[in-house]
N, C-alpha and C positions, 0 to 999 in steps of 0.2 A: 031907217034901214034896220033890218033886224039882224039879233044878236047872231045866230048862224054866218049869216051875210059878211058879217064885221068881222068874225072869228077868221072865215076864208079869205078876206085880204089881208088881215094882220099876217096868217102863214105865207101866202102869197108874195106876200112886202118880203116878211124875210126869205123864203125861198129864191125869190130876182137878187135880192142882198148877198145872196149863197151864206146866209149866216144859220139856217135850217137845211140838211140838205133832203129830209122826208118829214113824213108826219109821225115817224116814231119820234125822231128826233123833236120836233116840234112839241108832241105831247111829253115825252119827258123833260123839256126846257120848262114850261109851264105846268109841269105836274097835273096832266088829264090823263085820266086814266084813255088808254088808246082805243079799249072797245065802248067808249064815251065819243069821240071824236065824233061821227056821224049824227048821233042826237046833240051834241050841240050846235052842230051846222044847220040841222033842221027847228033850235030853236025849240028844244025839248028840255036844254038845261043850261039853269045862268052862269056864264063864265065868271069864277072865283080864281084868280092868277095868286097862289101863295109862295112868296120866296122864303118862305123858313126852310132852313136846313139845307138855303145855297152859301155859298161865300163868295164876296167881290164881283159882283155885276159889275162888265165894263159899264162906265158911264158911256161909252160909245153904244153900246149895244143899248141900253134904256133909251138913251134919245133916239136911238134911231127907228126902235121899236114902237116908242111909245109916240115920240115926236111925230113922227112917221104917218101913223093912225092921225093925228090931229091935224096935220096936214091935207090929211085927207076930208076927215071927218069934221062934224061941230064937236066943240069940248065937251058941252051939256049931252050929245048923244053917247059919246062914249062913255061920260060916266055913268050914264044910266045904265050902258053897257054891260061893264065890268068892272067887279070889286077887287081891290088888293087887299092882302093881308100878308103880312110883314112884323110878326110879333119880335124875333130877334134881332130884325133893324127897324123900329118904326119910320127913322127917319127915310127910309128907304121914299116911301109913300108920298113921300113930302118933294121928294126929288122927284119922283113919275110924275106927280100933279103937275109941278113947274114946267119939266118937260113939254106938257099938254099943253098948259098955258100958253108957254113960248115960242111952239110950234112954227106962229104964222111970224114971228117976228123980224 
């Protein structure tokens, strides 16, 4: 599945979730710039999700984000997917992976 593809159920998940309630909202949660949005659904540009310069992600909201996707998805496809970066929390990274991981469990 391509990365566009992926991008519209991830918003989708959280939009059903009511945890996005639009795509501004969504592009500033994930920091895309908003007139980006559309070339990445078509799969013009690879999703890079940086949490620097957020504070305190629910863990509820990672798992369910992330978890969420890998529920859906194989693990190997979304990480091909999408890269994090998380230089102010690394460990951040380490918990979205598990998340992934743990998805089907």
């Amino acid at each position: 599945m391509s990365i566009g593809k992926r991008l519209t159920e991830l918003y989708n998940l959280l939009s059903e979730k009511n945890i996005v309630k639009n795509k501004q909202n969504f592009c500033e949660m994930f920091g895309i710039d908003k007139s980006n949005f559309s070339r990445y659904t078509r799969d013009e540009l690879k999703l890079v999700i940086d949490f620097d310069g957020g504070y305190g992600y629910a863990t509820s909201f990672l798992e369910e984000a992330f978890g969420g996707l890998a529920r859906k998805y194989d693990e190997k496809e979304i990480k091909e997917v999408l890269e994090f970066k998380s230089d102010d929390e690394p460990s951040l990274i380490f918990d979205i992976i598990d998340y992934i991981k743990n998805a089907r469990n």
